[in-house]
C-alpha positions in Angstrom: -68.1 36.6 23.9 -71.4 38.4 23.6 -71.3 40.5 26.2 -70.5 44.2 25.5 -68.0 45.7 27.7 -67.9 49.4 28.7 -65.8 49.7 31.6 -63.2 48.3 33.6 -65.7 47.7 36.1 -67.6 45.4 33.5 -64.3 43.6 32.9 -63.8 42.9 36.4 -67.3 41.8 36.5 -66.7 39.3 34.1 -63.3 38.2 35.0 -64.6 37.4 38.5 -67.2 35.1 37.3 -65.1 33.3 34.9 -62.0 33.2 37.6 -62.4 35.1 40.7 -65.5 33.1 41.9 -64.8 29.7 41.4 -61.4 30.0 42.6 -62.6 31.1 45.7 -64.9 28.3 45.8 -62.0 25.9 45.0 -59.9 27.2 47.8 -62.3 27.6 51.0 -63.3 23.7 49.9 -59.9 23.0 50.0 -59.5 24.4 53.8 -62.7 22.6 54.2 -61.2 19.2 52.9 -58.1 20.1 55.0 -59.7 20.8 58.5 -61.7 17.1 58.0 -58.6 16.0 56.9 -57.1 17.0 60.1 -60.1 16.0 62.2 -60.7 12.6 60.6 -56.7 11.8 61.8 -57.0 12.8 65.4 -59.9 11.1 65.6 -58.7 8.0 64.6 -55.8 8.7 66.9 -57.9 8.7 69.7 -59.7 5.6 68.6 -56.2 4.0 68.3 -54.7 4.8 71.6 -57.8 4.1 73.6 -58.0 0.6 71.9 -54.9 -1.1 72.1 -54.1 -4.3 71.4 -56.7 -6.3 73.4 -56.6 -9.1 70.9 -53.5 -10.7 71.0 -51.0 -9.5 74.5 -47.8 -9.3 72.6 -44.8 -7.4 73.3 -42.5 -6.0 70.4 -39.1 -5.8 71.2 -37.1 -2.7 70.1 -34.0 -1.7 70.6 -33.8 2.3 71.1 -31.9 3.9 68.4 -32.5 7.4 68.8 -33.6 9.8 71.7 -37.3 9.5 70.6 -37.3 5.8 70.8 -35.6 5.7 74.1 -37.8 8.1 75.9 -41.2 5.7 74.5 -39.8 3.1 75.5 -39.2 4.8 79.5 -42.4 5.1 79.0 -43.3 2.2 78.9 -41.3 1.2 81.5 -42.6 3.9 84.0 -45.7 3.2 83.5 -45.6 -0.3 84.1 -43.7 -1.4 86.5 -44.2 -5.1 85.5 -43.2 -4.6 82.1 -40.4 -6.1 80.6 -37.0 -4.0 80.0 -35.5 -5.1 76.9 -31.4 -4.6 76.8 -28.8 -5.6 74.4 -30.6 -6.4 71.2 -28.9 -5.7 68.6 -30.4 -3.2 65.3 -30.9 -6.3 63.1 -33.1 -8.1 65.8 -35.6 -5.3 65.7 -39.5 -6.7 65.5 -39.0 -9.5 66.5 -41.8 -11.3 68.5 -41.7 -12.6 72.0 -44.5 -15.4 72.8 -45.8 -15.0 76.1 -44.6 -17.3 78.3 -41.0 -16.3 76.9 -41.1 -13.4 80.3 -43.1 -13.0 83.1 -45.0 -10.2 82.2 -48.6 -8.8 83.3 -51.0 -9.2 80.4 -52.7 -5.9 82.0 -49.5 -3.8 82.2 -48.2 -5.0 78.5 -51.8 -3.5 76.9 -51.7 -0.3 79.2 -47.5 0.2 78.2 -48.8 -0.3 74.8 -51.6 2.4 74.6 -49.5 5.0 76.4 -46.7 4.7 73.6 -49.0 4.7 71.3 -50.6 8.1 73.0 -47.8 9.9 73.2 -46.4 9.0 69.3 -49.5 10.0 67.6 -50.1 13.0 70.3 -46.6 14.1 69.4 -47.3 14.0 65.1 -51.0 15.6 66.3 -49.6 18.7 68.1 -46.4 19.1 66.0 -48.8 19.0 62.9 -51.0 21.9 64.5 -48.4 23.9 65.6 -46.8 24.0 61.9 -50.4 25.2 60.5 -50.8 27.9 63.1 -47.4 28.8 62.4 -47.7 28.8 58.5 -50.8 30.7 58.8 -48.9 33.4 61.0 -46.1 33.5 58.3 -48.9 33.8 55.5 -50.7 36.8 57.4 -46.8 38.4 57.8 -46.3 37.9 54.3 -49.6 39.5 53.0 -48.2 42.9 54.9 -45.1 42.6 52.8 -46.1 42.4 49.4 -48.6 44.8 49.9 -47.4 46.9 47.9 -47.9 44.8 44.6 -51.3 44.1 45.6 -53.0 45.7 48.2 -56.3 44.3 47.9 -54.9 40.7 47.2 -53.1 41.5 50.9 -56.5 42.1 52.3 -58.2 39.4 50.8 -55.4 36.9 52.1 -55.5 38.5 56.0 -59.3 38.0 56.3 -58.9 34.7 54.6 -56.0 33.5 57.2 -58.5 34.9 60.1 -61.8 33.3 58.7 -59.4 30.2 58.6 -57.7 31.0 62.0 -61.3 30.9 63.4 -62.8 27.7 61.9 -59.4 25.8 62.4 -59.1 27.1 66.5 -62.8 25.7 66.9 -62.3 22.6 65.2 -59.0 21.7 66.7 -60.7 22.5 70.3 -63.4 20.0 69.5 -61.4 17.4 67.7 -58.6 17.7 71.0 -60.9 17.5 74.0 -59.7 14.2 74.7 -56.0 14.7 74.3 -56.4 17.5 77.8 -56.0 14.3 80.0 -53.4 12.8 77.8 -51.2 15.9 78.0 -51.5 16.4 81.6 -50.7 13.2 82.4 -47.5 12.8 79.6 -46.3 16.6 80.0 -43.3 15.5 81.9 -41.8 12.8 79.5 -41.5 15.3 76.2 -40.8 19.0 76.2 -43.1 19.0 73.2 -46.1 18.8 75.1 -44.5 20.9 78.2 -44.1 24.3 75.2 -47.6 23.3 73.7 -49.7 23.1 77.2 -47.5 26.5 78.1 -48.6 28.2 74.8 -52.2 27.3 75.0 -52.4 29.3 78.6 -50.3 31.9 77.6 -51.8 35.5 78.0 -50.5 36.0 74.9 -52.2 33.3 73.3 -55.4 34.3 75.1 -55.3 38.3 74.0 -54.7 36.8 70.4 -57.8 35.1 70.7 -59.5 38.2 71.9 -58.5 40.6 69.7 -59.4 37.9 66.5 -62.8 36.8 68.0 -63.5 39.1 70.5 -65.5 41.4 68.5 -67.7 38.0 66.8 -68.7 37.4 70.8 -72.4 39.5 70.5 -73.2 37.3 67.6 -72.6 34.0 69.6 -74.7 35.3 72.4 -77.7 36.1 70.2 -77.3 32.8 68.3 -76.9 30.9 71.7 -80.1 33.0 73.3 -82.3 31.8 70.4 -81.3 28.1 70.3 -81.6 28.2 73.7 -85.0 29.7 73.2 -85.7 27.7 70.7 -85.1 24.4 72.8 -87.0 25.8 76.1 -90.0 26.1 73.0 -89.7 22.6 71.9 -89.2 21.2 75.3 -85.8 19.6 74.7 -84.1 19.0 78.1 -81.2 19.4 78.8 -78.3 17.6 80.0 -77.7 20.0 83.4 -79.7 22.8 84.6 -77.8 26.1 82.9 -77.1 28.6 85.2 -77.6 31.5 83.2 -81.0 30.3 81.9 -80.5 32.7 78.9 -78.0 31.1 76.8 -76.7 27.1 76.1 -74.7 25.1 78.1 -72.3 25.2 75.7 -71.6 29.0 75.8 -72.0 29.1 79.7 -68.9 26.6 79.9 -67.2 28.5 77.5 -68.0 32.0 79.4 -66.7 30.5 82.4 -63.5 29.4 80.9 -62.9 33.1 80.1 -64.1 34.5 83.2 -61.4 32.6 85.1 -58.5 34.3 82.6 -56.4 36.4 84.3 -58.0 39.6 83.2 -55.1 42.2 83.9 -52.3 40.1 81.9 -54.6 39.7 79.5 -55.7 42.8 78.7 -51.9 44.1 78.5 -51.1 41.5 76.2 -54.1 42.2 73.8 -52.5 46.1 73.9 -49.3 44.9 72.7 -50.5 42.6 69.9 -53.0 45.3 69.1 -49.5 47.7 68.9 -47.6 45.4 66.6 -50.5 44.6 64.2 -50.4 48.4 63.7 -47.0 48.4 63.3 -47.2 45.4 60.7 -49.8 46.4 58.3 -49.9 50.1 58.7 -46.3 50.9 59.3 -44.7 48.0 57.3 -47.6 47.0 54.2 -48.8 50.9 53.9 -46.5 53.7 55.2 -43.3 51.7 53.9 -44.9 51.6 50.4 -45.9 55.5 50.4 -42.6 56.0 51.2 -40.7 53.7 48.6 -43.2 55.4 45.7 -42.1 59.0 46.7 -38.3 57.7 46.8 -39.2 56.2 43.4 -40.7 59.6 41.8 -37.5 61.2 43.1 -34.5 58.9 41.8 -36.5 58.1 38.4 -34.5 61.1 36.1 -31.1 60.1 37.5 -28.6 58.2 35.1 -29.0 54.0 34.8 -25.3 53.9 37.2 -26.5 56.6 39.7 -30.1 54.9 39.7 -28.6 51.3 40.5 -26.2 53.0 43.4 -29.2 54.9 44.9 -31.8 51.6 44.9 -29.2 50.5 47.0 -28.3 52.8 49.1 -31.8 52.9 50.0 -32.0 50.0 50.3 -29.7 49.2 52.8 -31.6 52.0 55.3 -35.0 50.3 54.6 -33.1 47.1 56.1 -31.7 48.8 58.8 -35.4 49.7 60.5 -36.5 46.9 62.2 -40.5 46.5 60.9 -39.5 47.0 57.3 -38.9 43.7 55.4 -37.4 42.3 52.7 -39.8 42.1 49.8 -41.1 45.9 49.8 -36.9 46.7 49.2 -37.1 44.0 46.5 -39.8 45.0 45.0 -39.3 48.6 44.9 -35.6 48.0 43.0 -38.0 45.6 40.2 -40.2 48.5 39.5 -37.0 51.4 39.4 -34.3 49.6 37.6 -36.9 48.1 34.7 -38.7 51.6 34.8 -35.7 53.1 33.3 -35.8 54.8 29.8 -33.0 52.7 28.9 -34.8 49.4 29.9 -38.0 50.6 27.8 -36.9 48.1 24.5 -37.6 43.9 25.6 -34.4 43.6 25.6 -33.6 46.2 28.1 -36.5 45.0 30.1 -34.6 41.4 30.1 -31.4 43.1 31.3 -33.3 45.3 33.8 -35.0 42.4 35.3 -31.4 40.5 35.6 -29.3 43.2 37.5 -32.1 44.3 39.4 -32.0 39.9 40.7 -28.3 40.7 41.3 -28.3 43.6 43.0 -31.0 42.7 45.1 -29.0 39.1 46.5 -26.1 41.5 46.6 -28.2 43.9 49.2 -29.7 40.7 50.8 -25.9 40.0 52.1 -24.7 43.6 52.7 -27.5 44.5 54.8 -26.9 40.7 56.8 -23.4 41.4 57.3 -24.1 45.2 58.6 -27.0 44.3 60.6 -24.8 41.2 62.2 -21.7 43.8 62.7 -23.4 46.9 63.8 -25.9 45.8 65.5 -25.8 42.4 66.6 -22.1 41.9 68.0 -22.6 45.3 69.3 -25.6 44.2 71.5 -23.5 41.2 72.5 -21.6 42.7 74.7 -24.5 43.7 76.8 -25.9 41.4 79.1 -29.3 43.1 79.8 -29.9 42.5 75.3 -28.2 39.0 75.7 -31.1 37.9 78.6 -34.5 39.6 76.9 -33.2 37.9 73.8 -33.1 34.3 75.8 -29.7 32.8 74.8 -29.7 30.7 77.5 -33.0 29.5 77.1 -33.1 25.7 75.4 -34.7 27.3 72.1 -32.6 29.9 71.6 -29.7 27.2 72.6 -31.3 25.3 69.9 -31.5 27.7 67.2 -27.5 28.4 67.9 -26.9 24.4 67.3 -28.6 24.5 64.6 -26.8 27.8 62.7 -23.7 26.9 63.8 -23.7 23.3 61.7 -21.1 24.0 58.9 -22.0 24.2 55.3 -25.6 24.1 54.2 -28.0 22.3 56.1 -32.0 22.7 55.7 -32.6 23.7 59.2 -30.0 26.6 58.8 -30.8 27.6 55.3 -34.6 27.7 56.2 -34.3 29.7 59.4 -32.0 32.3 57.8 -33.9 32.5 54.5 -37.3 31.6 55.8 -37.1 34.1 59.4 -37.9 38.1 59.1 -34.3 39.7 57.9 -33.4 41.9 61.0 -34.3 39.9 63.8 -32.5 36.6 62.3 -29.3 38.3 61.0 -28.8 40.9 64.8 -29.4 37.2 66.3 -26.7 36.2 64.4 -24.3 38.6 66.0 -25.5 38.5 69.1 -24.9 34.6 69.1 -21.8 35.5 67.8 -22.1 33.3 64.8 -19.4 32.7 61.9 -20.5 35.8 59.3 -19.3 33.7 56.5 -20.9 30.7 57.2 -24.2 32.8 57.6 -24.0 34.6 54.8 -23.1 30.7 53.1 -26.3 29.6 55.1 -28.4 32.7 53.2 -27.6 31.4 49.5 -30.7 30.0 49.1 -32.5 33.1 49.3 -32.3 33.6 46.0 -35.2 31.6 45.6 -37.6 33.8 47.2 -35.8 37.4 45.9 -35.6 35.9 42.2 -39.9 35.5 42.4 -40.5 38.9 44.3 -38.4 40.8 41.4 -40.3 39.4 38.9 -43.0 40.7 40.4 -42.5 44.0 40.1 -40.9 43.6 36.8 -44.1 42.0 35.5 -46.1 45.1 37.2 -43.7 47.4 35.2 -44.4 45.5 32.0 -48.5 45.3 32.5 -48.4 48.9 33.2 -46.8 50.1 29.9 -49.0 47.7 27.7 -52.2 49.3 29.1 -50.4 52.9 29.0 -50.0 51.9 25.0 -53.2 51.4 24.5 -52.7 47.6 24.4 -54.5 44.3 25.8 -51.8 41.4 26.8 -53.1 39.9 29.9 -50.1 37.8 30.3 -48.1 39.9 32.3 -50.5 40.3 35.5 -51.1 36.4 35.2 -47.1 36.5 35.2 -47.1 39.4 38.6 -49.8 37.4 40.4 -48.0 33.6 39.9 -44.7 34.8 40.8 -46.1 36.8 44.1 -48.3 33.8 44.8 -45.0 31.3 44.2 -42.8 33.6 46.9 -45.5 33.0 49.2 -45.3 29.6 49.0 -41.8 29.8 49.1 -41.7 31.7 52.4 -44.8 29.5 54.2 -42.4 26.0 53.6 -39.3 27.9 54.6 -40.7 28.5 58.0 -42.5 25.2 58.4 -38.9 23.9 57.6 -37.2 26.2 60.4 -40.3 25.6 63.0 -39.9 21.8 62.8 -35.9 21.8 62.8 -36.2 23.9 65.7 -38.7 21.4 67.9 -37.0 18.3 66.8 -34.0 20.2 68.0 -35.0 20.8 71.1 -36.9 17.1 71.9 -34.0 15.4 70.7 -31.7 17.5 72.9 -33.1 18.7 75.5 -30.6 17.5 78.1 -27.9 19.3 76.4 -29.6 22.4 76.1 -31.0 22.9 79.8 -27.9 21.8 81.2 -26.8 25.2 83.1 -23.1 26.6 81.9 -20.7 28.5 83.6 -20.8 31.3 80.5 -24.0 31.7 81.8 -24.2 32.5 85.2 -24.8 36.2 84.7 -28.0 35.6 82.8 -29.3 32.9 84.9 -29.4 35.2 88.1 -30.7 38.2 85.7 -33.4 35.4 84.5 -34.1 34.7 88.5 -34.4 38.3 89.3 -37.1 39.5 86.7 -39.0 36.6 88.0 -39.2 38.2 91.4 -39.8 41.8 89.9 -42.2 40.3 87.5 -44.4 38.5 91.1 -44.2 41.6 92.6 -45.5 43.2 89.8 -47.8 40.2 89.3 -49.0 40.9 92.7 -49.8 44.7 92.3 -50.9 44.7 89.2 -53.8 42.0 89.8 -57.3 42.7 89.0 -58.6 42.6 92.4 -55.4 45.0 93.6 -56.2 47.4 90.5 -57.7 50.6 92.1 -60.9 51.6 89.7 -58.5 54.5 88.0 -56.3 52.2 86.2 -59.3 49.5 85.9 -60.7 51.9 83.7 -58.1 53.2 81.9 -57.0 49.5 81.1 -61.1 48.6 80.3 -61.1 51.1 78.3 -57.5 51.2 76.4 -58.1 47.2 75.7 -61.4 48.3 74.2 -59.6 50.8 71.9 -57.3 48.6 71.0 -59.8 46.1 70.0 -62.1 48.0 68.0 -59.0 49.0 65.9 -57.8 46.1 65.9 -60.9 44.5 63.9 -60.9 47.1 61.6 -57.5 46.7 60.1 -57.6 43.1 60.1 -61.3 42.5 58.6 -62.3 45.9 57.0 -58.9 47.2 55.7 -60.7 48.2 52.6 -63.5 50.2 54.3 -60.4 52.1 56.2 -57.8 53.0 53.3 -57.8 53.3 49.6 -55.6 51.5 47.1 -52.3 52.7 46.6 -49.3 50.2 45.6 -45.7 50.8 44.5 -46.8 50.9 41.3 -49.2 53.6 41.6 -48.1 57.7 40.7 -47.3 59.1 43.7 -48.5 62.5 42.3 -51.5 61.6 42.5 -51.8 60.3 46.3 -53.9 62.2 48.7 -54.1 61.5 52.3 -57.9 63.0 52.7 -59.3 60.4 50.0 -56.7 57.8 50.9 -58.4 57.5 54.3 -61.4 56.7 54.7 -64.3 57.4 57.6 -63.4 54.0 58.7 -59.9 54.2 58.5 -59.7 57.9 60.5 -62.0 55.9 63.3 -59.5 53.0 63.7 -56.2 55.5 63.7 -58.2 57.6 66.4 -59.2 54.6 68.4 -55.8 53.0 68.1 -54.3 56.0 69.4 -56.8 56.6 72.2 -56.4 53.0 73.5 -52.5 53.9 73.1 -53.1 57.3 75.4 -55.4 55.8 78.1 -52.9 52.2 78.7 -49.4 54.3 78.6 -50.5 57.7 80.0 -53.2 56.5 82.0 -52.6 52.9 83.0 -49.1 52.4 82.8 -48.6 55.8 85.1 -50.8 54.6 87.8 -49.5 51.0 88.3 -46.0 52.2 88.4 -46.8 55.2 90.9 -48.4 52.1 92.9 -46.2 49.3 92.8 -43.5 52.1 93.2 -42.7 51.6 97.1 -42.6 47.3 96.5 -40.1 47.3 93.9 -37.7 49.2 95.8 -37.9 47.0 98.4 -37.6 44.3 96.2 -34.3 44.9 94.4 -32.7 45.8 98.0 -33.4 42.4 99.0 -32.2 40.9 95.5 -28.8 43.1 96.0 -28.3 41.6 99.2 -29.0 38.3 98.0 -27.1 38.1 95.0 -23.4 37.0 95.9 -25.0 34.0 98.0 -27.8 32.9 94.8 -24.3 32.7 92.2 -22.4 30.7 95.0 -25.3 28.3 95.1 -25.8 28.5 91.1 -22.0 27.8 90.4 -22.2 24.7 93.0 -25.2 23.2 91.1 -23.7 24.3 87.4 -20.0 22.4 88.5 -22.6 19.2 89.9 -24.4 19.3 86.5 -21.7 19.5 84.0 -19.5 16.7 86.1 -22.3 14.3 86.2 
């Protein structure tokens, strides 16, 4: 109280050491307290599995209720060929005990059965678990773009906090999961979990990810590895084997290798396009889209309260029609219009304000599903070329059909179409050919996440006109921070909902899924025949077939790409200024919006973009020109005979 404040710099100053700090403290303890968490379970999972039951050689007999229990227990039974096979025992007999000299069963194969259930149960929670945190953290970093507009340096602090936490979590899950490699490999076949979580982890994708995140964190690692390295040849510590790049650790020369044996042309592609749709995300969706609301804002602000209403949602409607542009920008945007109204200046009006601007935005919400289903999704359905890049027949996208096409309201359903970005899940929709109505009955609970982001921007509206008036009430950006902070939540446990729904789907009902159909015989020999392009092109576009032209336009486009790449993920607020939906659009000015930093990552971004499509992209098609040709004259003369085989095997597989 007896400090003397003379600026809002001092007040920040002040309200970061009484809040700011310690809260910060409070949460990167709490992802510290997490990540043991996490460690200190898989480490007792290990210890678990590789012990067993050595004490006492029991077996415990279960009858299989669901598919889980009944692929364990095949397990078991693969896996030990002595082991016992127990049939017919009913629900209620379930734990009970056999002695041992009830069966003649191998004491050795019982305690290896055993431990192998017990790997794969606990390897199954394990990599489910991480999955869902890598996922969340995904969703978190997507939703940081979106309500960037009601704070854009809360948006930034949250994206290098998810990548700090990205970072930490990656290494320590690589450490804590050495031992489960072997486990995996050798349980891969019996659940299709550990088949998509062994596919992901050598994806390019996943690997260009990794580059683009940590890439640029690489020199440090060297010079830290050099000077333990040298500090360990100084105090004569041996070491384990003889490194064979005597500069750096053992460590760092495995880990150098690892990379060194990626495939370096699929990789660097990959990095391009993840580099292309983080630009698209947070400079196309969190800043361009918000410019663009505030200007539409300054414009409609004079009209009358009915004409207002009508045009928030007209414009809304084509925000939701463009594909990057999400939800909570459009519900945002109609808090801030209908509240900033002269007739919604009294606290009364403000009340009401607040209120239709809730109903209007659910209304939109379902308008904008049903067009974007109609239009564009039934549309696409009757093209097979959409229907195959999209995957229908695939046993995920199978799944995710099951799922939405349960009647009423189920949390699997509700979570993927509340908790999923709007355009993609609702054109899905259509292109699945769902039920509209049960959809739209499916996206009810969405007003649980549009109720929160309204507020938001109502609360904005409020804190703006106390400080206009000359008045201190604090209460209302407490009030616009909780209720942005509480629709983040909201959408983080929405999507953990629609992730897990959509892996148990698929373990529990696998068989179903893969089982070829008729219905889909046209996209089963489209699936076969980008698989042959994709080997040809495989083949051409390998590094050692690369001629040095398009090596260095790829080198250096990747490079590009990953320079920009770290600045708009870790220095967004050494690239751009601060300009919200809130903010006068009179007064925005592109020169001292961008920064030095922020012209240097548009101009690298769109260099790497010029030297992969222009320079790259030109010279592998001019070479792998002649092959594909040749290619898709042998697929057109094989094509009749592959659907004669395929319909033979689909008729064997649906009789059986």
């Amino acid at each position: 109280k007896g400090l003397e404040i003379e600026s809002k710099w001092d007040r920040f100053a002040v309200e970061y050491v009484l809040w700011g700090a310690p809260g910060i403290a409070a949460v990167f303890l709490l992802v510290l307290g997490g990540t043991a968490y996490m460690q200190a379970r898989i480490h007792g999972t290990e210890i678990n599995a590789e012990s067993g039951s050595s004490g006492k050689y029991v077996v415990t007999v279960v009858a299989p209720a669901t598919a889980a229990e009944q692929r364990a227990s095949l397990i078991s039974q693969g896996s030990n060929r002595g082991s016992v096979v127990s049939q017919g025992v009913a629900p209620s007999n379930r734990g009970s005990v056999m002695s041992r000299g009830s069966r003649r069963v191998s004491r050795k194969s019982l305690v290896e059965g055993k431990i192998k259930m017990g790997i794969l149960v606990k390897v199954v929670e394990e990599l489910r678990t991480i999955s869902l945190v890598f996922t969340a953290v995904a969703m978190v970093v997507w939703i940081a773009a979106t309500v960037a507009g009601a704070s854009s340096n809360a948006a930034s602090v949250v994206k290098t906090f998810c990548g700090v936490f990205f970072l930490l979590f990656t290494i320590s899950m690589r450490q804590s999961l050495r031992w489960m490699v072997r486990e995996i490999d050798a349980l891969a076949s019996q659940s299709k979990l550990f088949e998509q979580f062994r596919a992901a982890i050598v994806s390019p994708w996943t690997k260009a990810t990794a580059l683009l995140m940590f890439g640029p964190f690489v020199p440090f690692l060297l010079v830290l590895s050099w000077l333990n390295q040298r500090v360990r040849r100084c105090r004569g510590v041996p070491s384990a084997k003889k490194p064979r790049w005597s500069g750096f650790t053992i460590f760092v020369e495995e880990q150098l290798d690892a990379v060194a044996a990626w495939p370096r042309t699929q990789t660097l592609v990959c990095a391009v396009w993840v580099s292309v749709g983080i630009f698209v995300l947070f400079i196309g969706t969190g800043k361009a889209a918000n410019i663009l609301l505030a200007w539409m804002r300054e414009q409609i602000k004079s009209l009358s309260m009915g004409l207002l209403v009508a045009a928030v949602f007209v414009i809304g409607v084509v925000m939701f029609l463009i594909p990057v542009i999400p939800g909570p920008p459009v519900y945002l945007f109609g808090g801030l219009v209908i509240c900033g109204h002269p007739d919604n200046e009294s606290d009364a009006g403000f009340i009401q304000g607040t209120i239709l601007t809730i109903v209007v935005s659910y209304v939109l919400k379902n308008v904008t599903f049903w067009l974007q289903h109609t239009m564009f999704g039934v549309q696409m359905s009757n093209s097979v070329a959409v229907r195959q890049a999209v995957g229908v027949n695939g046993p995920t996208m199978r799944a995710v059909e099951k799922i939405l096409s349960a009647g009423g309201l189920t949390a699997g359903k509700c979570a993927i179409l509340c908790g999923a970005p709007d355009w993609p899940v609702s054109v899905l929709c259509g292109i699945l050919r769902l039920n509209v109505l049960q959809c739209l009955l499916g996206c009810t609970p969405i007003i649980t996440f549009i109720v929160p982001i309204c507020l938001t921007g109502s609360f904005l509206l409020k804190a703006g006109r106390v400080k206009d008036a000359g008045e201190e009430d604090p209460i209302w950006d407490a009030l616009s921070s909780l209720c942005m902070s509480l629709s983040g939540i909201i959408g983080v446990v929405l999507t953990v909902i629609f992730m897990f729904r959509i892996q148990e789907t698929v373990e529990e009902h696998y068989e179903e899924l893969s089982r070829p159909r008729l219905d889909f015989l046209e996209l089963d020999w489209l699936d076969f025949k980008k698989a042959k392009i994709d080997a040809v092109m495989e083949e051409h576009s390998g590094w050692n077939s690369l001629g040095p032209a398009a090596k260095n336009c790829l080198l250096v486009g990747a490079a590009c790409h990953m320079v920009a790449t770290f600045f708009f993920l870790y220095m967004d607020t050494y690239c751009f200024g601060t300009f919200e939906l809130t903010s006068d659009i009179n007064t925005f000015d592109l020169m001292e919006y961008m920064k030095p930093f922020g012209w240097v990552a548009c101009g690298a971004f769109m260099l790497g973009c010029l030297w992969f499509f222009c320079g790259y992209q030109t010279k592998l098609g001019a070479a792998a020109k002649g092959a594909l040709a040749r290619a898709e004259e042998e697929l057109a003369a094989q094509e009749d005979e592959w659907k004669k085989a395929r319909m033979v095997e689909i008729e064997a597989a649906n009789s059986s």
